[in-house]
MMTF fields as JSON, N, C-alpha, C and O atoms, coordinates in Angstrom:
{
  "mmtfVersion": "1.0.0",
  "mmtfProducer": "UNKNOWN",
  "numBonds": 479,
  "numAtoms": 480,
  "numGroups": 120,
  "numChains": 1,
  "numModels": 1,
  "chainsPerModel": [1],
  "groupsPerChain": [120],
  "chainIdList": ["A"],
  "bondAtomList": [4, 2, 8, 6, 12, 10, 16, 14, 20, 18, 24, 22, 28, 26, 32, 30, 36, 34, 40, 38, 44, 42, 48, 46, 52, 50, 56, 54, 60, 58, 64, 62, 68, 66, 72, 70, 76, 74, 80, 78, 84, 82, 88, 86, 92, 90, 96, 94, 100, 98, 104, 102, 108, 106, 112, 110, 116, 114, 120, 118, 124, 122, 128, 126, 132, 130, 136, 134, 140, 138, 144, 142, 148, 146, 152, 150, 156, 154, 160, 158, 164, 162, 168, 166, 172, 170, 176, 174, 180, 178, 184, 182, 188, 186, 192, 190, 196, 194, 200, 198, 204, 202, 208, 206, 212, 210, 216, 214, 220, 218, 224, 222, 228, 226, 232, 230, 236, 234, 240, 238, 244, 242, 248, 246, 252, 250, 256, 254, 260, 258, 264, 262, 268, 266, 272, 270, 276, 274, 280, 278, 284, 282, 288, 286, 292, 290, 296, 294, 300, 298, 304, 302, 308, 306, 312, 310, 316, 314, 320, 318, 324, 322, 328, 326, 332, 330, 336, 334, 340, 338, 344, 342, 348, 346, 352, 350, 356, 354, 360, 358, 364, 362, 368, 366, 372, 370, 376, 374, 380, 378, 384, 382, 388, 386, 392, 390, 396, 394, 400, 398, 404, 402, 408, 406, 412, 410, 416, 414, 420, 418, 424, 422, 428, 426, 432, 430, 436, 434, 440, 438, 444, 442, 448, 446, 452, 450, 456, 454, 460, 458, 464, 462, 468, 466, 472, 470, 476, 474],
  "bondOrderList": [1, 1, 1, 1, 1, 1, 1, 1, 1, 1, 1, 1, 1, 1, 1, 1, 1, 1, 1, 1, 1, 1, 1, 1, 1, 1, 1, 1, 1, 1, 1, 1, 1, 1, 1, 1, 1, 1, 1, 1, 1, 1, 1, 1, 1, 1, 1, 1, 1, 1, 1, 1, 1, 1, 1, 1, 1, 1, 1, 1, 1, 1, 1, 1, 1, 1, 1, 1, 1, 1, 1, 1, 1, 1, 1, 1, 1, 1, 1, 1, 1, 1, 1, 1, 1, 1, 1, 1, 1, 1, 1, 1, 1, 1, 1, 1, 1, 1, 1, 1, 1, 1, 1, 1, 1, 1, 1, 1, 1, 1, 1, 1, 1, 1, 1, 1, 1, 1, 1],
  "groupList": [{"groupName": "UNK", "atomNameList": ["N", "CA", "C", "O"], "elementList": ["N", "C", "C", "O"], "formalChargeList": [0, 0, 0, 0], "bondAtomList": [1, 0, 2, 1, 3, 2], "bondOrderList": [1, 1, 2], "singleLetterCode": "X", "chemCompType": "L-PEPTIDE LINKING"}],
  "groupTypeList": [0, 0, 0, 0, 0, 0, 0, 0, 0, 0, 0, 0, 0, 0, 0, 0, 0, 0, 0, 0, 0, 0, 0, 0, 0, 0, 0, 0, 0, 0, 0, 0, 0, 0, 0, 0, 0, 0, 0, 0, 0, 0, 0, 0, 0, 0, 0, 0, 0, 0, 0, 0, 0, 0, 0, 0, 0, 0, 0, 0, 0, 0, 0, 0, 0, 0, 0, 0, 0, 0, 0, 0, 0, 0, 0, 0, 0, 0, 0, 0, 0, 0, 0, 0, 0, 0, 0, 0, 0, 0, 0, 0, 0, 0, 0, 0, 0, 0, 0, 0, 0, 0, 0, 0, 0, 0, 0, 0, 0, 0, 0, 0, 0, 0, 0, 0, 0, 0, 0, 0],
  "groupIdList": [1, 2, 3, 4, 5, 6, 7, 8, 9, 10, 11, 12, 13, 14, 15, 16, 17, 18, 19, 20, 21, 22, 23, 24, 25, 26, 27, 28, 29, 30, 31, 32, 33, 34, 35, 36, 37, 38, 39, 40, 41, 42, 43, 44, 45, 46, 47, 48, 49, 50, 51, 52, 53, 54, 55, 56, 57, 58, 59, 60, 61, 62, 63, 64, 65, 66, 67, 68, 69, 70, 71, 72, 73, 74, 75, 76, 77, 78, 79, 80, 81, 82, 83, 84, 85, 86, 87, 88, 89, 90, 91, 92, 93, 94, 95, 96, 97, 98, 99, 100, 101, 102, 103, 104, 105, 106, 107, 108, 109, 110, 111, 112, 113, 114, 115, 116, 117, 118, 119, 120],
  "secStructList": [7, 7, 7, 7, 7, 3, 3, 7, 7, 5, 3, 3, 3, 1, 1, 1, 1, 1, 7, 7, 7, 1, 7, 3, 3, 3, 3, 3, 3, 3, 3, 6, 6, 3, 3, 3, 3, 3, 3, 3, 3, 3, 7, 5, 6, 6, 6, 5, 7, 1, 1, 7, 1, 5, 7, 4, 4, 4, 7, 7, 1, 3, 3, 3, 3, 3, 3, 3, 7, 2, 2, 2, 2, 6, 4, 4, 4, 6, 7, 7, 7, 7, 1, 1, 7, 1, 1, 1, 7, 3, 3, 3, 3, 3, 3, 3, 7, 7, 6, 6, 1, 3, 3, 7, 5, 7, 3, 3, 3, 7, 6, 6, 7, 7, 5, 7, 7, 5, 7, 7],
  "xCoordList": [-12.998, -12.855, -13.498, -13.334, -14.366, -15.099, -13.944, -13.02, -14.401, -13.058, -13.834, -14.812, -13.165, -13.525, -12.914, -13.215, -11.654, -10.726, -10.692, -10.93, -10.349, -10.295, -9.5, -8.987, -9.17, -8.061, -8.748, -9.648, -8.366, -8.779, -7.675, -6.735, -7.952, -6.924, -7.675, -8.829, -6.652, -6.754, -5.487, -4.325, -5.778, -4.778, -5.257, -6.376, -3.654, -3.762, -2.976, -1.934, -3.123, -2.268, -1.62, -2.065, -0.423, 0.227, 0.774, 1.843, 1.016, 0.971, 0.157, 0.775, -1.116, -2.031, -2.808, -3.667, -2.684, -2.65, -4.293, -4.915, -4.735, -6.159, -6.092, -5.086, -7.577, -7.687, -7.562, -8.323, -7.037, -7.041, -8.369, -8.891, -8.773, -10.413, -10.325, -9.851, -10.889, -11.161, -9.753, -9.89, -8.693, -7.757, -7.875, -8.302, -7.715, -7.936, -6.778, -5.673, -7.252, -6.466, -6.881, -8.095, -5.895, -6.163, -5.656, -4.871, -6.164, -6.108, -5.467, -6.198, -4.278, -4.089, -3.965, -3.903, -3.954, -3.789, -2.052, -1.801, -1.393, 0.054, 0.109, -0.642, 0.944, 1.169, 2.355, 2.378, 3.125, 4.675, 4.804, 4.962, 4.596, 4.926, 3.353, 3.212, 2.618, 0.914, 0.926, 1.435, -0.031, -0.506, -2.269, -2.579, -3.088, -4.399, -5.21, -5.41, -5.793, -6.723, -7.966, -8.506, -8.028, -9.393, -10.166, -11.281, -10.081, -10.871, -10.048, -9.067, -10.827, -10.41, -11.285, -12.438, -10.527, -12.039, -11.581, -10.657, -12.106, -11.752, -11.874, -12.766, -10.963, -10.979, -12.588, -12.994, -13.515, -14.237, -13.873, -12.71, -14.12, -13.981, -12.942, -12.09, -13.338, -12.766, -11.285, -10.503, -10.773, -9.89, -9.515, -8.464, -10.855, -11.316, -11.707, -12.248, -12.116, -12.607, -13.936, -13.7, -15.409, -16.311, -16.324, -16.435, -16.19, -16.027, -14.925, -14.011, -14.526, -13.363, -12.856, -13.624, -11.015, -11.236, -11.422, -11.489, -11.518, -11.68, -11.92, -10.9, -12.836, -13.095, -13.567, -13.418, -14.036, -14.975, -13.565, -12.371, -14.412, -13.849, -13.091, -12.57, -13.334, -12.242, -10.937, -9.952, -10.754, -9.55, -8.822, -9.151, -7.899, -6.898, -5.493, -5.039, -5.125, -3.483, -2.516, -2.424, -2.041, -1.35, -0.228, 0.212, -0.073, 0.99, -0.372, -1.442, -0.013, -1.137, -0.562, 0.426, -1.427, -0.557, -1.565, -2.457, -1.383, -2.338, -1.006, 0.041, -2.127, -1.395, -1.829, -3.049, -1.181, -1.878, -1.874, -0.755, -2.569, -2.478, -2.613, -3.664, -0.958, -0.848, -0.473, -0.974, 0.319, 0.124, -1.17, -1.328, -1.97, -3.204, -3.711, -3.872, -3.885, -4.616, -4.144, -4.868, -2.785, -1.409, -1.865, -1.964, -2.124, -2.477, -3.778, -3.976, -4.749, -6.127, -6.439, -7.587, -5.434, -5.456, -4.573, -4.594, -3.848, -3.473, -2.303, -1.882, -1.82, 0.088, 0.919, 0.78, 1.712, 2.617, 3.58, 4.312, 3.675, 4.651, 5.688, 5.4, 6.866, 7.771, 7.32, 6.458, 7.492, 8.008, 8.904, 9.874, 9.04, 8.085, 7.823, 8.552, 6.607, 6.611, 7.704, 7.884, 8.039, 9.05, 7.75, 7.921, 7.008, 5.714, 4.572, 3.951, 4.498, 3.151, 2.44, 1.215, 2.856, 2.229, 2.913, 4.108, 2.583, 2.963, 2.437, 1.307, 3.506, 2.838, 2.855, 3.865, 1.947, 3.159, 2.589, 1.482, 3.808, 3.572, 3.632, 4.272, 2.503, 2.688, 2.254, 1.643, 2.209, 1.945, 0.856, 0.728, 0.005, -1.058, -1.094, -1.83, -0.561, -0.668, -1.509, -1.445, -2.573, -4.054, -4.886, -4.634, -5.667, -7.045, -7.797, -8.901, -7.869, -8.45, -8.733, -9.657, -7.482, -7.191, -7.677, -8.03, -7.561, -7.727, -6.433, -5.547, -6.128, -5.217, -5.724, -6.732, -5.044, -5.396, -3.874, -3.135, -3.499, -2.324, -2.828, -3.62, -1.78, -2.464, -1.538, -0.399, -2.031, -0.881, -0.74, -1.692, 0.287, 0.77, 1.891, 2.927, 1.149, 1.294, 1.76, 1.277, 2.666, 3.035, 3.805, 4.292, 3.642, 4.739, 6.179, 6.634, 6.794, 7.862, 8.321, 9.52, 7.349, 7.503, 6.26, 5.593, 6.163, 4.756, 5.928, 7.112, 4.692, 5.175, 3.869, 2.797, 4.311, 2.755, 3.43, 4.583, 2.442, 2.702, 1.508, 0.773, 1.522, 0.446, -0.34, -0.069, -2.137, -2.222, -3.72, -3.572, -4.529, -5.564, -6.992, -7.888],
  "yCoordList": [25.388, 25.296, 24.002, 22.88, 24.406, 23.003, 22.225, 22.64, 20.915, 20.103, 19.654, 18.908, 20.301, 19.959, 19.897, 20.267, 19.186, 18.334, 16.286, 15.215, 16.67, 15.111, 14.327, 15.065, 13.149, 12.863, 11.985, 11.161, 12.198, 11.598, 11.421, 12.192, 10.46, 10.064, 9.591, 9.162, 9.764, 9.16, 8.389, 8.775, 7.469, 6.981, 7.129, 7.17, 7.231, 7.326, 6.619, 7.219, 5.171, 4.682, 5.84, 6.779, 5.237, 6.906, 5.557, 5.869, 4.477, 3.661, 3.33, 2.963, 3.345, 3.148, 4.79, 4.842, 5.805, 7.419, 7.893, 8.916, 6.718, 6.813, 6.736, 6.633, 6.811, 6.775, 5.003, 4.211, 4.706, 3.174, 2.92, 3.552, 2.035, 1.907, 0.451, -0.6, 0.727, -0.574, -1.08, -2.288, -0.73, -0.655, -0.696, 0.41, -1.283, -1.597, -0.741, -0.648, 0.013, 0.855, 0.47, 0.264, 0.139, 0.159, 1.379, 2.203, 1.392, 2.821, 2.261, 1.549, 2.539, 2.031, 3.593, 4.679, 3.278, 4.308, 3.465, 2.393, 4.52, 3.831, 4.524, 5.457, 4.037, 4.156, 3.198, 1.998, 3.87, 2.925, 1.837, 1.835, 1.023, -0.108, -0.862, -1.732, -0.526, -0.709, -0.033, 1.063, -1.115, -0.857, -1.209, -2.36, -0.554, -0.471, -0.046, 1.136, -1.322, -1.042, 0.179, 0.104, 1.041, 1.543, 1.567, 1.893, 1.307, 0.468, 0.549, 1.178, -0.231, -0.367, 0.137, 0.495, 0.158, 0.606, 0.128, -0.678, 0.497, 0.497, 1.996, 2.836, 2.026, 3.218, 2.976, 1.822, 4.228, 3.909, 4.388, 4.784, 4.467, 4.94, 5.948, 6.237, 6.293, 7.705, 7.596, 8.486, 6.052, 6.765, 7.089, 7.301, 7.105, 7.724, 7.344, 6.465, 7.397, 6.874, 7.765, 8.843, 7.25, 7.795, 8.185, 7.31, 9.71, 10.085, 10.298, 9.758, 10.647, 10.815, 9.517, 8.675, 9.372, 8.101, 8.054, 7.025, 9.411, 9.759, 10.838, 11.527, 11.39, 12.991, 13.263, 12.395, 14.163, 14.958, 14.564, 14.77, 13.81, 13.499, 12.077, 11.633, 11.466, 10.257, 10.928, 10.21, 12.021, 12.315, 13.053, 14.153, 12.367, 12.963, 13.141, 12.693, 13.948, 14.123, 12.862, 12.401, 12.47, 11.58, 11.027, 11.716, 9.783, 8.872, 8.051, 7.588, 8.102, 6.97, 6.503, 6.94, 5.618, 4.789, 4.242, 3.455, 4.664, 3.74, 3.005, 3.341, 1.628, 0.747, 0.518, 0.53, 0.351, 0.555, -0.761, -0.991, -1.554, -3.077, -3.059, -3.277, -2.647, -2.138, -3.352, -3.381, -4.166, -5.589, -6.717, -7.637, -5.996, -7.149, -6.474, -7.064, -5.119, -3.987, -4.563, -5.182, -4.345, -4.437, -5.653, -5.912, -6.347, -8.085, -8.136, -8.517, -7.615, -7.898, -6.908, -6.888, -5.709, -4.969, -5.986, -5.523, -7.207, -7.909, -7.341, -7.05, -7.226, -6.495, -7.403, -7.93, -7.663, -9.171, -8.721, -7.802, -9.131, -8.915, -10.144, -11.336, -9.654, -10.44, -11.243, -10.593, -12.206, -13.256, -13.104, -13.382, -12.539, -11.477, -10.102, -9.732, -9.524, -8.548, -6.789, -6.564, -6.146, -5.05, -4.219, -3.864, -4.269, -2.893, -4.163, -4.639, -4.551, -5.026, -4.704, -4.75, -4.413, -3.397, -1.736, -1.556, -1.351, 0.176, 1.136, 1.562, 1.229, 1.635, 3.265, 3.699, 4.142, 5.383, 5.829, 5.916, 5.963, 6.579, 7.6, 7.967, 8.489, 10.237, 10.885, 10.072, 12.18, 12.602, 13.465, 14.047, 13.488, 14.739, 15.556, 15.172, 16.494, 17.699, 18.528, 19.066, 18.872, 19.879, 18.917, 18.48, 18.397, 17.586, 18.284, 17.744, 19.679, 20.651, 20.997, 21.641, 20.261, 20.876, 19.493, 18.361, 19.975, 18.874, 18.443, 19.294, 17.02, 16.103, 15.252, 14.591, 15.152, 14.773, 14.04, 14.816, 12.631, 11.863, 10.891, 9.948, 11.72, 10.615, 9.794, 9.861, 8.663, 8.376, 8.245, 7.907, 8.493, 7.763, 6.694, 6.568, 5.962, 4.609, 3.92, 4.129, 3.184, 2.578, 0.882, 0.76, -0.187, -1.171, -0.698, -1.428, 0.213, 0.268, 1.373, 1.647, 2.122, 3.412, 4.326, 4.566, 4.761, 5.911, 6.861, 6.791, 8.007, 8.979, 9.239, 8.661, 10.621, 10.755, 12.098, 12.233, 12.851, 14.48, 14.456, 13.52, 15.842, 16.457, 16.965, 18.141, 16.878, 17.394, 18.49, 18.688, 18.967, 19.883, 19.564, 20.373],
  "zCoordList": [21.631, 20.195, 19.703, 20.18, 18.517, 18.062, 17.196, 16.496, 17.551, 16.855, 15.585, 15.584, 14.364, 12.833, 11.734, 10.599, 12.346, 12.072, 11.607, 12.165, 10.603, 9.648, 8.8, 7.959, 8.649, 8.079, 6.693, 6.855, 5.806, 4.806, 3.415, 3.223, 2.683, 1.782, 0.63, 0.625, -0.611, -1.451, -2.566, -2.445, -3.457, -4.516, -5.735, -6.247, -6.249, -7.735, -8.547, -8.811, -9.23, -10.005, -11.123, -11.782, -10.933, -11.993, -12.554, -12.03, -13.068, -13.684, -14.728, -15.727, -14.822, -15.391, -15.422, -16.303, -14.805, -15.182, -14.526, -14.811, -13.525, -12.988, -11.594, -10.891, -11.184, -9.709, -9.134, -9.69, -8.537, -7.784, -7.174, -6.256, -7.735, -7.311, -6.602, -7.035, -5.474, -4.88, -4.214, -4.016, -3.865, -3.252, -1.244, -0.914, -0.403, 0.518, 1.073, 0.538, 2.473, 3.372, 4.407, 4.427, 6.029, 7.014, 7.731, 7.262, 8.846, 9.724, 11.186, 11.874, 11.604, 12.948, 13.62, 13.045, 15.008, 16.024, 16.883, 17.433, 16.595, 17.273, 18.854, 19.14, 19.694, 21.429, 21.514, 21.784, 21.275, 21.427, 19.885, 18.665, 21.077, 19.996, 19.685, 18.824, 20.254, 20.055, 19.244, 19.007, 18.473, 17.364, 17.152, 17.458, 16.795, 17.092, 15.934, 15.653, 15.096, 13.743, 14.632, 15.736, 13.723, 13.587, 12.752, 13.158, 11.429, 10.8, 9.052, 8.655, 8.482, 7.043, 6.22, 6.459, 4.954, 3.539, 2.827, 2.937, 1.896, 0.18, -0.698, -0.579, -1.393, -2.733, -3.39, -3.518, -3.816, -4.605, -6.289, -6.212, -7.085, -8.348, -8.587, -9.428, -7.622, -7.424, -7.156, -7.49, -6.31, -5.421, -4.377, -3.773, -4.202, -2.221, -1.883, -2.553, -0.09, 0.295, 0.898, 1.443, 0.774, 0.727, 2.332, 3.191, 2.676, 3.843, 4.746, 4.122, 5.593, 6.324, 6.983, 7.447, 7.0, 8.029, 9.403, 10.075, 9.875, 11.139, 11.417, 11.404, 11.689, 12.551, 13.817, 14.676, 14.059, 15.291, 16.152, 15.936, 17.373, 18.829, 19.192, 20.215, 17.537, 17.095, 16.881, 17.057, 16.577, 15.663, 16.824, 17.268, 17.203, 18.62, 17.74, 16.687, 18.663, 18.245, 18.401, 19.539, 17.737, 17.964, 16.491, 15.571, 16.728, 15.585, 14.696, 15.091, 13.937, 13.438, 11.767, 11.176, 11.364, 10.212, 9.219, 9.535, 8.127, 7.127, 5.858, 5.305, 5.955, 5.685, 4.082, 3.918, 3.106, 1.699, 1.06, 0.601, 0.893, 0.149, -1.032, -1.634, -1.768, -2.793, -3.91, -5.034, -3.497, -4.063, -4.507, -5.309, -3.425, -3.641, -5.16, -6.228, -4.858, -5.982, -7.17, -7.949, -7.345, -8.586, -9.194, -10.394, -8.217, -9.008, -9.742, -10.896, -8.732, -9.848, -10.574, -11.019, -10.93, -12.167, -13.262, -14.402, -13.137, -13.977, -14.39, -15.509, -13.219, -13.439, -13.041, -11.938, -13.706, -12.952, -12.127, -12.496, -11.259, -10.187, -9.85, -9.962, -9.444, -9.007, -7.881, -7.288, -7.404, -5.889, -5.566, -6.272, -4.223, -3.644, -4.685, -5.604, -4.239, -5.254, -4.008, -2.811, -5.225, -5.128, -3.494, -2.327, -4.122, -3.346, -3.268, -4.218, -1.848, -1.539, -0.298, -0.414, 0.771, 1.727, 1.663, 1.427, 1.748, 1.969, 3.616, 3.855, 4.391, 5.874, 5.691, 5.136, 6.054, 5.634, 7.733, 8.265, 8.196, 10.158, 9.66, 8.675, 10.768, 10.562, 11.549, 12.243, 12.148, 13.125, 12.744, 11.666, 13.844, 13.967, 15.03, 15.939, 15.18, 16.101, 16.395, 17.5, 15.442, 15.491, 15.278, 14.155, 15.705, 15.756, 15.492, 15.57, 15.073, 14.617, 12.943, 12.447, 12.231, 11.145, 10.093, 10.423, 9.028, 8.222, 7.85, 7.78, 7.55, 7.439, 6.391, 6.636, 4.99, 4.035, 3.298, 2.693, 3.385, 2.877, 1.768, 1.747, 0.562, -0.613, -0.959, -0.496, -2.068, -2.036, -3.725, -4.429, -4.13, -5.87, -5.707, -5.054, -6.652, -6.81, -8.261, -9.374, -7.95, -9.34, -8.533, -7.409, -9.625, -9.185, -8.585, -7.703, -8.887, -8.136, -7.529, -7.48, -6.996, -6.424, -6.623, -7.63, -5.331, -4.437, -3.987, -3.657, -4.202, -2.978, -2.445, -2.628, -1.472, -0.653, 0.289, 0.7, 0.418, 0.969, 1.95, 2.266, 2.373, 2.919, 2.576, 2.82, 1.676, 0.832, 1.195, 2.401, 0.93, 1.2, 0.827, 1.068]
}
């Protein structure tokens, strides 16, 4: 079976009622308590990130974690935040079982509350 399977994400300030542009995501690969960047981006205009964060024969079954630097964003949209602020990293762990399938986790975003599903 060809593996054509991918994980990809996007945000949406539901605060401000747009896409989070320029918003920084990291990608770890988890193994216990290892923890292992595979790489970072940024939101473009859009929201998204231009391309998958992982496919083909990168994309194994496993735990893995993107990390949302939702505080840094919040600030240079010129939103004031508390010390410490309420939401400034956001981890979301999740599992992948088909390395086959597409895997798509978004996230909505506001100063004091995200959610985030499984989405298509």
């Amino acid at each position: 079976m060809s593996k054509t399977g991918r994980l990809t994400t996007h945000v949406l300030d539901t605060a401000l009622g747009k896409p989070a542009e320029d918003l920084r995501i990291d990608l770890f690969w988890l193994e216990g308590e290892e923890r292992r960047l595979i790489r970072t981006v940024h939101t473009n205009s859009d929201g998204r990130v231009d391309g998958p964060l992982v496919d083909g024969a990168g994309f194994m079954a496993g735990n893995y974690e993107l990390l949302f630097h939702a505080g840094d964003y919040l600030r240079a949209k010129g939103i004031a935040l508390p010390d410490p602020a309420f939401l400034d990293l956001i981890p979301l762990r999740f599992g992948i079982a088909d390395p086959c399938s597409h895997y798509h986790v978004p996230l909505l975003l506001s100063p004091y509350g995200y959610s985030t599903y499984r989405g298509s």
